[in-house]
C-alpha positions in Angstrom: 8.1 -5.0 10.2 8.1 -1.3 12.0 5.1 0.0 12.9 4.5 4.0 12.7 1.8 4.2 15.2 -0.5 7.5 14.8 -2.8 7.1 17.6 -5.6 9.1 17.7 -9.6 8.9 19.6 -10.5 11.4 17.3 -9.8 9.0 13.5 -8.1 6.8 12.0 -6.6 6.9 8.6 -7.3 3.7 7.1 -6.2 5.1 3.1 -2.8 6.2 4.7 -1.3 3.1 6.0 -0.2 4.2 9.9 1.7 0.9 10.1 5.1 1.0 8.0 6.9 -2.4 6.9 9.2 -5.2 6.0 12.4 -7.0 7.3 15.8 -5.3 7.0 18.2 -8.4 7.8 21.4 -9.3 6.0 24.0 -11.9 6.8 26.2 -10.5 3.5 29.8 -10.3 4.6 31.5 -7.0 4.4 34.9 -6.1 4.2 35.9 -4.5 7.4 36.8 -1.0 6.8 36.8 0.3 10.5 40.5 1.2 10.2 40.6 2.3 7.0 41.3 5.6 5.5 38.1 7.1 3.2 35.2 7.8 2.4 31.4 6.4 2.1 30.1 8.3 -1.7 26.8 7.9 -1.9 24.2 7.4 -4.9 20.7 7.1 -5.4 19.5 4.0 -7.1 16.5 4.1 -9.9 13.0 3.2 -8.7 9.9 3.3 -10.3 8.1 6.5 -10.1 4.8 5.4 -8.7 6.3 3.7 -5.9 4.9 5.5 -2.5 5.4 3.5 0.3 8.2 1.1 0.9 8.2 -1.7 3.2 12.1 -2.6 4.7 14.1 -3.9 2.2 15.3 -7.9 2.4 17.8 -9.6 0.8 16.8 -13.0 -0.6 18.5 -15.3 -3.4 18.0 -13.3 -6.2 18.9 -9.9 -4.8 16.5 -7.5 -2.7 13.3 -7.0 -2.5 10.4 -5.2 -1.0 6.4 -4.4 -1.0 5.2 -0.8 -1.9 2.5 -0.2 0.9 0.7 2.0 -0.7 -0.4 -0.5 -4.0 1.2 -3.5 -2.2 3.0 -4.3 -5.3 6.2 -6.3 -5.4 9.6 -5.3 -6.5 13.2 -6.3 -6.8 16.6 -5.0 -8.0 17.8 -6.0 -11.1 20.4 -7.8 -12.3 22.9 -4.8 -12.4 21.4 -3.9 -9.1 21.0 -0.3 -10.6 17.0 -0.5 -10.2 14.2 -2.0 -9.4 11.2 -3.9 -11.5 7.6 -5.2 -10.2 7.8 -8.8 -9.9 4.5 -10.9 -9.6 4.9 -13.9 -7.9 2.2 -16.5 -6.2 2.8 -14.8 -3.1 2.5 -11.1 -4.2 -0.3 -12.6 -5.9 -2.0 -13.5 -2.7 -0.5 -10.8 -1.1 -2.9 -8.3 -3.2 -5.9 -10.4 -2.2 -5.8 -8.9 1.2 -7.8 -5.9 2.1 -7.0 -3.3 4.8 -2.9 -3.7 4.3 -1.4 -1.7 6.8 1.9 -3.6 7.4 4.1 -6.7 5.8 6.9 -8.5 6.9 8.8 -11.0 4.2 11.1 -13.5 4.8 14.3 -14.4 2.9 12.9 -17.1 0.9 9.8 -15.4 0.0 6.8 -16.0 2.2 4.9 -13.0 4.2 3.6 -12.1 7.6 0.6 -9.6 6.6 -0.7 -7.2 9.7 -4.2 -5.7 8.5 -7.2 -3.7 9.7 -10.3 -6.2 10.7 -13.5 -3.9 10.0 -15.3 -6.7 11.9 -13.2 -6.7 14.6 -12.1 -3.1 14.3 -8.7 -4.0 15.5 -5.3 -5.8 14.1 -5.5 -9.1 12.4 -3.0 -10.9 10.8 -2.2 -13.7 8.0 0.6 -16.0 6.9 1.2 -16.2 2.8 3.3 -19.5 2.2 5.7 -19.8 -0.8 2.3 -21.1 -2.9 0.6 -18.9 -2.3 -1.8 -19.6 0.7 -3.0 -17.8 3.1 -3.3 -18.6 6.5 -5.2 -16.6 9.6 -2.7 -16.2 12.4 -4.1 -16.4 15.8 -2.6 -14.1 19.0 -4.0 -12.9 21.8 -2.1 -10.0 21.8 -1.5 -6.9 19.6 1.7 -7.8 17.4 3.3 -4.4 16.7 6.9 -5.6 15.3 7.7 -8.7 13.0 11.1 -9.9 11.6 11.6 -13.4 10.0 15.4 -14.9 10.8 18.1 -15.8 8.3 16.6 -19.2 9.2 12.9 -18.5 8.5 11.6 -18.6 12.2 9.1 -15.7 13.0 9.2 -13.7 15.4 7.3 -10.4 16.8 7.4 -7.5 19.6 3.6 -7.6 21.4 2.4 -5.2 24.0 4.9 -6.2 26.7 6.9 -9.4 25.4 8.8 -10.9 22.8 7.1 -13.5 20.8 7.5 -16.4 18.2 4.9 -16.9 15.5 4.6 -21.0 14.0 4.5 -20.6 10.8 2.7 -24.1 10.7 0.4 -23.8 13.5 0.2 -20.6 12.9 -0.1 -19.5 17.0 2.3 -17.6 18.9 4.3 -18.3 21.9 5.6 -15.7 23.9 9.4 -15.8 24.9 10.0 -12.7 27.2 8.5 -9.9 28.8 9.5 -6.8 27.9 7.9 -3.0 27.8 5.0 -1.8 26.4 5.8 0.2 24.0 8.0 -1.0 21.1 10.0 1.1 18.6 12.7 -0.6 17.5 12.8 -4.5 16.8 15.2 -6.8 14.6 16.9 -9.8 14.3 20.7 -9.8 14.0 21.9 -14.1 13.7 20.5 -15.8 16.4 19.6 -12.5 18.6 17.1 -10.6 18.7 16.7 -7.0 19.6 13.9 -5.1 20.9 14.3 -1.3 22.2 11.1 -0.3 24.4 10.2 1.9 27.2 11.9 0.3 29.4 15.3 0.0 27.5 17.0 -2.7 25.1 16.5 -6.2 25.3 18.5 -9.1 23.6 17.5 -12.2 23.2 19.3 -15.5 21.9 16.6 -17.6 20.2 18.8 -20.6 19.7 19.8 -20.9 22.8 16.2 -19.4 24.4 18.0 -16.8 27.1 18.3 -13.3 27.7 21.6 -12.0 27.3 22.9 -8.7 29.1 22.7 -5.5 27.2 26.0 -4.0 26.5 26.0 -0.8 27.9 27.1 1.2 24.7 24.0 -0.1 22.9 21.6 0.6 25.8 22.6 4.6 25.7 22.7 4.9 21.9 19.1 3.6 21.6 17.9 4.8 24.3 19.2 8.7 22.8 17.7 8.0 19.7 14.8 7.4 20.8 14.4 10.5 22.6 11.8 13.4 22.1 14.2 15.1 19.3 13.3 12.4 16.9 9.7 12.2 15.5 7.8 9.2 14.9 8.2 5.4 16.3 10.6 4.0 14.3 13.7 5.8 14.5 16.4 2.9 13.0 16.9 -0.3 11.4 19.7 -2.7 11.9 21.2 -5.4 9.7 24.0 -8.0 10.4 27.3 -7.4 9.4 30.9 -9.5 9.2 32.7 -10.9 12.3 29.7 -10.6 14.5 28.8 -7.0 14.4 26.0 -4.8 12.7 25.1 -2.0 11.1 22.5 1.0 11.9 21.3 3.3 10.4 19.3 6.4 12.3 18.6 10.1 11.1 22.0 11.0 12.0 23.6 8.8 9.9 25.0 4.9 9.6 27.1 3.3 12.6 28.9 -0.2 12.8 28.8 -1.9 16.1 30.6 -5.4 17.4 28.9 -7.0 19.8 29.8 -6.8 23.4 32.6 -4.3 22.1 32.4 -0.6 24.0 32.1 1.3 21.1 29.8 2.3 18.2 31.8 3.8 15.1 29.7 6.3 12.9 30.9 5.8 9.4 28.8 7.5 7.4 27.4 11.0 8.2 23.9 12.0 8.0 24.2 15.8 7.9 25.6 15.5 4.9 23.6 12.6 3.4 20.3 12.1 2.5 19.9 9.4 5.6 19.3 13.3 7.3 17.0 15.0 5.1 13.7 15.7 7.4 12.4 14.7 4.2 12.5 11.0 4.2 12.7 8.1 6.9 15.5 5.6 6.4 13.6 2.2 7.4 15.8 0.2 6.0 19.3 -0.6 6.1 21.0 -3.9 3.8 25.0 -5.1 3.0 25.6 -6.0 -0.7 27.7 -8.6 -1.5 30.8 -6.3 -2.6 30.7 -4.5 0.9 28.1 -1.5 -0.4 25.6 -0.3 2.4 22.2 -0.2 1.1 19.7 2.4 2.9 15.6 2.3 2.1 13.5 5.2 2.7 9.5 5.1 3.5 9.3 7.1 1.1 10.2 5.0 -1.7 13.8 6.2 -2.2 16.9 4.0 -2.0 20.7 4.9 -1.7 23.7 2.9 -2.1 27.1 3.9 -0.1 30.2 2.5 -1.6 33.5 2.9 0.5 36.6 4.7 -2.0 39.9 4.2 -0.2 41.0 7.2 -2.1 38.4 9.3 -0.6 39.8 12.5 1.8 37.5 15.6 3.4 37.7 18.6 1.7 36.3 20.4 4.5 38.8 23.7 5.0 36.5 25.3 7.3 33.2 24.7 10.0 30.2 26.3 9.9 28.0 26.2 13.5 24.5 26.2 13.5 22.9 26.3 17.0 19.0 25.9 18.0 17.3 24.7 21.2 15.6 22.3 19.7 15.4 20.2 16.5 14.0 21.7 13.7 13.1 19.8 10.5 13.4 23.1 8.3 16.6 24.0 9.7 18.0 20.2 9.5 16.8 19.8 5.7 18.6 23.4 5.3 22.0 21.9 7.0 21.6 18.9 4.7 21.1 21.0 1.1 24.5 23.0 2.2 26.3 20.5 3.1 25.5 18.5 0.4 26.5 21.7 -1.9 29.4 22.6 0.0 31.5 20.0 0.5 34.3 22.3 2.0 32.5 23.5 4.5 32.1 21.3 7.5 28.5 21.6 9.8 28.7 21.2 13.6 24.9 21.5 14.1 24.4 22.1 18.2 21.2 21.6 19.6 21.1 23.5 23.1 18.2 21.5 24.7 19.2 17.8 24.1 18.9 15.4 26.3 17.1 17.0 29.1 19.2 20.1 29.1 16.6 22.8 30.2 16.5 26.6 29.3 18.1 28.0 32.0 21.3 25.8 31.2 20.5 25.6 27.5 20.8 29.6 27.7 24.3 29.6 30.2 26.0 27.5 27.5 25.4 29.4 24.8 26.2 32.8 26.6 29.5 30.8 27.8 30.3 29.4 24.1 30.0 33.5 23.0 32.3 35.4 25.6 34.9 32.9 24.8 35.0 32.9 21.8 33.8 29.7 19.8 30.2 31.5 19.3 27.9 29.7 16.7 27.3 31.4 13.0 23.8 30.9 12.4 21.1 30.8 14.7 18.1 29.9 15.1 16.1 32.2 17.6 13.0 30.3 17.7 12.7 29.8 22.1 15.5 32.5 22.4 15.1 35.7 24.0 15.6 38.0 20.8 15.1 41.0 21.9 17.9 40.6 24.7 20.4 39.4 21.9 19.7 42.4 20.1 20.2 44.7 22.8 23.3 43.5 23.8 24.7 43.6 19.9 24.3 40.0 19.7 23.1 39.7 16.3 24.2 41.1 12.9 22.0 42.9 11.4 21.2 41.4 7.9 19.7 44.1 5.9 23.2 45.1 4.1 23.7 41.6 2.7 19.8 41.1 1.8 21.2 40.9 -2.2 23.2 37.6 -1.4 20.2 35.4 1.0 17.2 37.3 -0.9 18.5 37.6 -4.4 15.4 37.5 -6.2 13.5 39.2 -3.8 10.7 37.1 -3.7 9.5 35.8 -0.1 7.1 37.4 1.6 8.2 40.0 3.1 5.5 41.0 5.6 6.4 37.6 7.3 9.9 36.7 6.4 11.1 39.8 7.9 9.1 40.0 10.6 11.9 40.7 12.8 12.6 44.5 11.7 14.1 47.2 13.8 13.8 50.0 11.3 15.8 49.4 8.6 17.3 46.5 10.2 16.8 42.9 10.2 18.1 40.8 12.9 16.5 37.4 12.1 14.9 36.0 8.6 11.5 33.3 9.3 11.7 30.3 6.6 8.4 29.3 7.6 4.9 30.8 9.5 2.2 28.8 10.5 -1.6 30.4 10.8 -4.2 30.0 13.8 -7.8 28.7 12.7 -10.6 27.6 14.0 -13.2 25.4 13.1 -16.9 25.0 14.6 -20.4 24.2 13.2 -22.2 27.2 11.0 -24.6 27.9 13.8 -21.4 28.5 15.9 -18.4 29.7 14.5 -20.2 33.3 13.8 -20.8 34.0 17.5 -16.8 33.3 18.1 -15.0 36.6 18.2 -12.4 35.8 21.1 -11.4 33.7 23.2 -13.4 33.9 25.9 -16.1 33.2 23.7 -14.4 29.6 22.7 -14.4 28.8 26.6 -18.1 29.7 27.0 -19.3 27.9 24.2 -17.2 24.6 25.1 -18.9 25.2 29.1 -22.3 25.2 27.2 -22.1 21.9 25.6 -20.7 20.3 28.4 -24.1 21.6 30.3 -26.2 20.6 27.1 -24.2 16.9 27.3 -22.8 15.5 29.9 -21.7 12.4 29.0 -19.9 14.4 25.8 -16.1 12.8 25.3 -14.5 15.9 24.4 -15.4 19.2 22.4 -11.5 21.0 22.2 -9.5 17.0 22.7 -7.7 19.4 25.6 -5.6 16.7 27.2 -3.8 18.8 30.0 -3.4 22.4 31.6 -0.5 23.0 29.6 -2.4 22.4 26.1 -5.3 24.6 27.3 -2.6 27.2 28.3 -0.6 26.8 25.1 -3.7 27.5 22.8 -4.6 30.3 24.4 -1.6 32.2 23.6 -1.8 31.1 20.2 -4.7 33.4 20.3 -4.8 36.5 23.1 -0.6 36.1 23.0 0.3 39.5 21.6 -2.6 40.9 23.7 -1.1 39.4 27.0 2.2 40.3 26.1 2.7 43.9 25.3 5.8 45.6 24.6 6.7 46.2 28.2 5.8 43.2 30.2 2.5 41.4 30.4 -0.3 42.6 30.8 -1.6 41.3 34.0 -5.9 42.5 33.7 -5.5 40.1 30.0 -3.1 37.3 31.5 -5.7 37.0 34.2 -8.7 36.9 31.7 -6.7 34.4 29.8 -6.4 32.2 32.8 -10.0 32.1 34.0 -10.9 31.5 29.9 -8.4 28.2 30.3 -9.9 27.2 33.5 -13.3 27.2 32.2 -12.6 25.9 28.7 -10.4 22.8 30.7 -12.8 21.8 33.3 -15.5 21.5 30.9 -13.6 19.9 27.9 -10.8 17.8 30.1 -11.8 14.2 30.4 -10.2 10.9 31.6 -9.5 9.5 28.2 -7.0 9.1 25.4 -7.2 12.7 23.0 -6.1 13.5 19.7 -2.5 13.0 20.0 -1.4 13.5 16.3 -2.1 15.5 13.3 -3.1 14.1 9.9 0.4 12.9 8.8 2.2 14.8 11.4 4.1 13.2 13.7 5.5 15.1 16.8 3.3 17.9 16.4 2.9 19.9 19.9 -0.6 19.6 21.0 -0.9 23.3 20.8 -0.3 23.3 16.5 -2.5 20.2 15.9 -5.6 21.6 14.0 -6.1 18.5 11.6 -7.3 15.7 13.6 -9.1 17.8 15.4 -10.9 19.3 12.6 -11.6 15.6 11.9 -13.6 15.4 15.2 -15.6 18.3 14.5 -16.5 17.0 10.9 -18.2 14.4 12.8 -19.5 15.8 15.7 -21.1 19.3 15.7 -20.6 19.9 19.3 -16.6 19.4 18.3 -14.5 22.4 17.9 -11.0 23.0 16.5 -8.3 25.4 17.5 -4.8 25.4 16.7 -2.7 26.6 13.8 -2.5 25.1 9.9 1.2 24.2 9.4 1.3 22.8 6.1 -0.7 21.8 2.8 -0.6 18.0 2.8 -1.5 17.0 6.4 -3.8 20.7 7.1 -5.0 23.1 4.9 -5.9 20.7 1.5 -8.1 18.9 4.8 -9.5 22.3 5.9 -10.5 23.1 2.7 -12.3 19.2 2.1 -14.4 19.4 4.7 -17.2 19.4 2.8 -16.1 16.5 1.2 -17.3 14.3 4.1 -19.4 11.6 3.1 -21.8 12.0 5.2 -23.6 15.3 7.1 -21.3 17.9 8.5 -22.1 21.4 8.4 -18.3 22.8 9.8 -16.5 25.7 8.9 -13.5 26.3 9.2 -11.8 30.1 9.8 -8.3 31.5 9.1 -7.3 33.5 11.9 -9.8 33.5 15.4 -11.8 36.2 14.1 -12.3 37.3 10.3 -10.1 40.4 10.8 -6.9 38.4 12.6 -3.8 39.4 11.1 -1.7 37.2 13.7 0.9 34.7 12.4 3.3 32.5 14.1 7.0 32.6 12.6 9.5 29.8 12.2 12.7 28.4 11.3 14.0 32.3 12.8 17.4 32.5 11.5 20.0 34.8 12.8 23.4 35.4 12.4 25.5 35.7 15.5 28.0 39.0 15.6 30.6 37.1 16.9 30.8 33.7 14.9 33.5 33.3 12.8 32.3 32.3 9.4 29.8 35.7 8.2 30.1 34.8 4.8 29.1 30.8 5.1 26.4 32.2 7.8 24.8 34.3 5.3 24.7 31.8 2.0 23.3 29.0 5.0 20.1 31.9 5.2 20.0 31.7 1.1 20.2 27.9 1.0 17.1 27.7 3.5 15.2 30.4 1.4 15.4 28.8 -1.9 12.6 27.3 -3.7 14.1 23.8 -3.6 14.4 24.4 -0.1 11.0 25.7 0.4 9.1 23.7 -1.7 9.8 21.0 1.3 6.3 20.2 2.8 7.5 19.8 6.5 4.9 20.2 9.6 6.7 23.5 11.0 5.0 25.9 8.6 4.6 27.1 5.2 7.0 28.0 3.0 7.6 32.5 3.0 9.0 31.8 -0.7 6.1 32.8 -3.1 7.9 30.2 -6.1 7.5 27.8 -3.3 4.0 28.8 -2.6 3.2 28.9 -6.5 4.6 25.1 -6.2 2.2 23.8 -4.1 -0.9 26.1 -5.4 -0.7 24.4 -8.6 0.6 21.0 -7.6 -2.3 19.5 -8.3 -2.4 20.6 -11.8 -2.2 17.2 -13.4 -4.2 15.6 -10.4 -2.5 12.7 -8.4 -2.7 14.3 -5.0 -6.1 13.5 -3.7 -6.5 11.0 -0.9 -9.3 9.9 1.5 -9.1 10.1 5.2 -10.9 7.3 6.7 -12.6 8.4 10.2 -13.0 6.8 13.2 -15.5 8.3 15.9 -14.6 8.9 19.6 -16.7 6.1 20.5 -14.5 3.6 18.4 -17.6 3.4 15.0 -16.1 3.9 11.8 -18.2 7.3 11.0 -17.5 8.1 7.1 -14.6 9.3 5.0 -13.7 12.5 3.7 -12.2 12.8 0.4 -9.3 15.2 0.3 -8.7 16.9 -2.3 -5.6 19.2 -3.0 -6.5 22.9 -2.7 -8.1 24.4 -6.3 -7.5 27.7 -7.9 -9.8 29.5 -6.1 -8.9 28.1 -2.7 -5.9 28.9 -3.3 -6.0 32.7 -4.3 -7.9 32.7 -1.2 -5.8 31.7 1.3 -2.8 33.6 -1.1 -5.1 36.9 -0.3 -5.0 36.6 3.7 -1.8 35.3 4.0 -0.6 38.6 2.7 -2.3 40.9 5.3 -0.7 39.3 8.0 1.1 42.1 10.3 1.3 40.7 13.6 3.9 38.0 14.3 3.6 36.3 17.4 7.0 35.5 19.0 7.2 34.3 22.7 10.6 32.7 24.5 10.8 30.0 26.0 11.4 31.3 28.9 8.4 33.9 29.4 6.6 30.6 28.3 7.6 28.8 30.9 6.6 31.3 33.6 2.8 31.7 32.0 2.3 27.9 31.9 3.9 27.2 35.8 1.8 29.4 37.3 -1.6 29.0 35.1 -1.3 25.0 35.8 -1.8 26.2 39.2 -5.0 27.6 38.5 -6.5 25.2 36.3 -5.7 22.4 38.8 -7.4 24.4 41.0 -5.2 25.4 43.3 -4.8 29.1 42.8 -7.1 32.0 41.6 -7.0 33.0 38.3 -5.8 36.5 39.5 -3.2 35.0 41.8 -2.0 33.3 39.2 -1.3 36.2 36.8 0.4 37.8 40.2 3.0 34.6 40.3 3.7 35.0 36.6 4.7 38.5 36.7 6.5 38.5 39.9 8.9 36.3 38.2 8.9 38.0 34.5 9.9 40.5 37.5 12.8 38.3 38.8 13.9 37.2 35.1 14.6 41.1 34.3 16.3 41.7 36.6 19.1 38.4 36.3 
């Protein structure tokens, strides 16, 4: 069982199952094709079409099995193992009996561990379902977060700082070892189990009740991929393999491991998979009985990867994509051509991994270019565009519009934001849009930003004892929102203005000593894992349903997790008189573009560069409902206007006061015609992009940190940042 933990102070979503599960172990031998010549094809196995959420997979008796989370419905492959059918057995009888689902954990021979939501309690609760059928309370002391059951049927769990078993027939737990806090990665492999924490990766023999030493190989790959560039808890699943080693599978593919060996052999790629598509989580990873890796999906998609000997790589020639930072639109983009190209090999860089900062990010990448082995397509998003363009960096893209814009329909006031004239130098895939929402009596006296600060230091003088009114958790957020907002008015086409930076500063001073408080704030957007703090609008919009001294700020990103809530507000079961704006005032015309794609003067492969910019436009691309923006394709947009044509894309959003009540749910309802031409109207006025480097970012937020802590004047504050924009000009 993997739990995807989306805390939040602000709600909960009870309807949407925060708590993803199931048991991924095999002990299916495999033949050992480590030294082998070939290839992994893969192919996507039939599942029922109203399957949503999908626990880990098992392997039992009769084949493999697992729980859709979303109707807690049972299924397993068929004979043929081609598909999958619902099953009803006694336990998936009981199973269904159970209210407030949010995670299950099955075991080989059938029975379940069920984690739930105890509206009494208002906390976890769990239960044990026995091959008849009954159900048992489980009693723990401590928040389970993990479960696996072992090829043997013991239980056992990850809890806030330990490693625990679960009886199964006193149905306590006893805790084994203590680990870290907080848990994302836990599974059973033979007699070991393995927990990756904060604090690193633990192994633990169960038979023989010790710790054993981490090899040091497993440690590092964990530990990377459980990094910042990955979004969400649960980031891989693991299953045994033959002569004592395992498989993994993470977003960048499958790997086979020997224990205590020194090296981790990927095997199957997950650029050019769909284990890398943005789109869907791998939670699952199973052996078949002929060798065949089997690879689950949260999303309720399966693949099967069967090894051909006679397999070879037709790859005659590499195409480099380069960003600072991971970016699901671009990574979905890399996956759709490689997918479709199958000659063309993708060496995706990623300048900022690991700790690599700007400043070094930025060296690299100007080394990689003067010698040479210069990237093809870029993505500019955190670059400095206008120096690339000075310096003849970047092609200009206008003469081969016919071949990435063939049907000349995205939008071009935002997709080619990026114009010098009658050249292009970068194309945006996707734009996201500042809002704000507020109570009626409110939001009509908000016509700047200045004005959000004042109104969030009158409530705190109204209240007090008020949690939050903006969920600001730190300077930087406070900072970050603010150029959301006064951005292109701080930044002008020389420099920055320092009379507006300074303004901006004592706005963010005011606004965070009134609104910052000692507590845990909205940390995720509905659905949207990894969001910065600065683009979270959602769950913040949720706090200001309930609470009219609440006020939201940030941008809408995408349909499903922002703007169906934004326009459902009034949907709230109980009194709420928000409102929600597009733009900070009704005449803002500012948009933020992303996914920037570029093509580098110097790279090597134009032609594969440019189709890579097509591939990412297309509708199939852009009909994609990632959290970085909506699509600037207007089939795409059509798409998701009229998604809800036949219905089916309604949900409910149970909420979840500050002060831990249960307040109400609001019923969200996919946007309607009307909505829709609505928000189709304003998006096509947009005329002012906002674009900002990362390293102009940087120098804004270093020296405005200092004045919010209090330790320099707001006007000494905008001196520091400009002396060194200064110094940066002049390198």
């Amino acid at each position: 069982m993997k739990n995807y933990r989306k805390t939040t102070a602000a709600f909960l979503a009870l309807s949407l199952a925060a708590v993803m599960a199931g048991c991924g172990n095999s002990a299916s031998a495999s033949k050992n094709q480590a030294d082998v010549k070939g290839g992994y094809q893969e192919e996507k196995i039939e599942m029922d079409a109203s399957v949503g959420l999908m626990s880990e997979i098992v392997k039992n008796e009769s084949g493999f099995s697992f729980y859709d989370l979303s109707t807690f419905k049972k299924y397993s492959m068929s004979n043929d193992e081609n598909g999958f059918a619902e099953v009803n057995d006694a336990v998936s009888d009981a199973v269904s009996t159970i209210e407030d689902i949010i995670g299950i954990c099955t075991s080989p021979a059938g029975e379940c561990f069920v984690t739930y939501f105890d509206l009494n309690s208002g906390g976890y609760a769990y239960k044990f379902v026995d091959k008849s059928g009954e159900i048992h309370p489980v009693k723990s002391d401590q928040m389970l977060v993990n479960a696996e059951f072992s090829e043997d049927g013991r239980l056992f769990a990850s809890a806030l700082g330990c490693i625990c078993e679960i009886n199964t027939s006193s149905y306590s737990t006893k805790e084994l070892l203590t680990t870290g806090v907080e848990s994302v990665g836990f599974d059973i492999i033979g007699d070991r189990i393995i927990s990756i924490d904060d604090e690193g990766t633990h192994i633990y023999n169960y038979k023989e009740n010790k710790e054993e030493s981490t090899p040091e190989v497993l440690t590092k790959f964990f530990g990377d991929r459980k990094s910042s560039e990955y979004s969400g808890d649960v980031e891989f699943d693991i299953c045994s393999g033959e002569n004592d080693s395992m498989y993994i599978v993470a977003k960048d593919g499958v790997f086979r491991y020997v224990m205590n060996g020194n090296q981790i052999e990927q095997i199957i790629n997950g650029t050019s998979s769909s284990i890398g598509d943005p789109s869907y989580h791998p939670n699952s990873i199973v052996i078949g009985e002929d060798g065949s890796i089997y690879v689950g999906f949260m999303e309720g998609m399966m693949t099967r990867y069967t090894f051909d000997s006679e397999f070879k790589e037709k790859a005659s020639r590499t195409l480099k994509v380069y960003s600072l930072e991971s970016n699901d639109t671009l990574a979905s983009a890399i996956n759709a051509f490689a997918s479709a190209n199958k000659d063309v090999k993708i060496d995706q860089q990623i300048g900022m991994k690991n700790g690599t900062t700007y400043e070094d990010a930025m060296k690299n990448l100007t080394t990689q270019i003067l010698s040479g082995e210069a990237p093809d397509v870029i993505l500019v998003d955190g670059i400095d565009i206008n120096n690339f363009i000075d310096k003849n960096m970047l092609m200009d893209l206008s003469a081969s519009e016919d071949i990435w814009n063939p049907d000349k329909d995205i939008l071009d006031n935002i997709a080619k934001w990026d114009t010098n004239g009658s050249k292009i130098y970068s194309v945006a895939c996707k734009f996201r849009v500042p809002a704000i929402a507020a109570d009626k009596s409110v939001i009509g006296n908000i016509k700047s930003y200045s004005d959000i600060a004042a109104q969030v230091e009158k409530v705190r003088n109204d209240n007090k004892d008020i949690l939050t009114v903006l969920c600001m958790n730190s300077p930087e957020s406070a900072i970050n929102n603010a150029l959301i907002y006064t951005g292109s008015e701080v930044l002008s086409g020389s420099g920055i203005d320092k009379e507006k930076l300074e303004k901006m500063y004592e706005d963010c001073a005011k606004l965070y000593t009134n609104d910052h408080v000692e507590c845990v704030g909205v940390s995720t957007s509905f659905g949207s894992d990894g969001l910065a703090d600065e683009y979270n609008f959602a769950s913040k919009l949720t706090n200001a349903v309930i609470d009219s001294s609440a006020m939201a700020v940030g941008t809408l990103n995408t349909f499903d997790c922002d703007l169906n809530l934004a326009t459902s507000t009034e949907n709230y079961d109980k009194t709420t008189n928000v409102e929600v704006r597009y733009g900070l005032t009704e005449n803002s015309k500012t948009f933020i573009p992303t996914c920037n794609l570029g093509v580098v003067e110097s790279g090597k492969n134009k032609d594969d560069a440019i189709k890579f910019i097509q591939t990412a436009l297309s509708t199939a691309q852009q009909k994609i409902d990632n959290t970085d923006g909506f699509p600037v394709n207007k089939d795409a947009l059509d798409y998701f206007y009229n998604k809800n044509a036949e219905g089916g894309n309604d949900t409910s959003l149970g909420v979840v006061s500050s002060d831990g009540n249960i307040s109400g749910v609001i019923n969200v309802e996919w946007i309607d015609k009307d909505e829709a031409k609505t928000f189709d109207n304003y998006i096509n006025t947009l005329s002012e992009p906002l674009v900002i480097d990362d390293s102009v970012k940087e120098i804004i937020l270093e020296a405005g940190k200092k004045c919010l802590e209090g330790k320099s004047s707001a006007s000494e504050a905008a001196e520091q940042a400009i002396r060194q924009l200064d110094i940066k000009m002049k390198e």
